[in-house]
C-alpha positions, 0 to 999 in steps of 0.5 A: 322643432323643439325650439320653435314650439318652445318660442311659440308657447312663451309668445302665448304666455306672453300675449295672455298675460297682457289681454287680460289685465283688470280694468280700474273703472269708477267705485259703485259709490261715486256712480251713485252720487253722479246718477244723483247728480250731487253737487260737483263740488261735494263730488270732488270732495268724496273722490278724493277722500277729503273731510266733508263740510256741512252744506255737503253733508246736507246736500248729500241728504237732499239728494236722498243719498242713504244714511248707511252711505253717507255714516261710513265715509264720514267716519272713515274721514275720523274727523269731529263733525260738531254740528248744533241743534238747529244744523241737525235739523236741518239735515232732517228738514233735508231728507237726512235719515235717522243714521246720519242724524244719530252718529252727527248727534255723537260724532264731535265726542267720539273724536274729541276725547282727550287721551289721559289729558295731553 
């Protein structure tokens, strides 16, 4: 008797264990951008955490993606986006929010910095 209700309680441990396994679905951040429907290829670029160009960068702003989205993933990629006067305001003209435009405007310096001269 002790047996079988022995092997029945590990068959229910055992069945427990594998219902309830978390499910991986699609980061919050990526539905946004498909609800937004941002251009497939700067979609890709973003899943898959890779540095983001200019045209994706303002076709993020024209999509109305927000600044406080956008500012993050670009410093997460810890590149040197170098933009000129004339590409920043065309993230402006583009719906591009004032955080997005102030780190672009600082962001070529703050990974540029020689460390004591390498």
């Amino acid at each position: 008797m002790m047996k079988l209700l022995l092997a029945a309680v590990s068959v229910a441990l055992c069945a427990c264990a594998t219902v309830n396994q978390p499910q991986i679905g699609t980061p919050g951040y990526l539905k946004v951008l498909k609800a937004k429907k941002v251009d497939p290829v700067t979609y890709a670029r973003i899943a898959t955490g890779r540095v983001l160009g200019y045209g994706d960068i303002r076709n993020l702003a024209a999509k109305g993606i927000p600044g406080k989205m956008i500012v993050p993933y670009l410093k997460a990629t810890r590149t040197p986006y170098d933009y000129s006067a004339k590409e920043i305001n065309g993230l402006v003209a583009a719906g591009g929010e004032d955080v997005l435009v102030n780190y672009l405007g600082k962001a070529a310096g703050i990974y540029m910095q020689d460390e004591g001269d390498v």
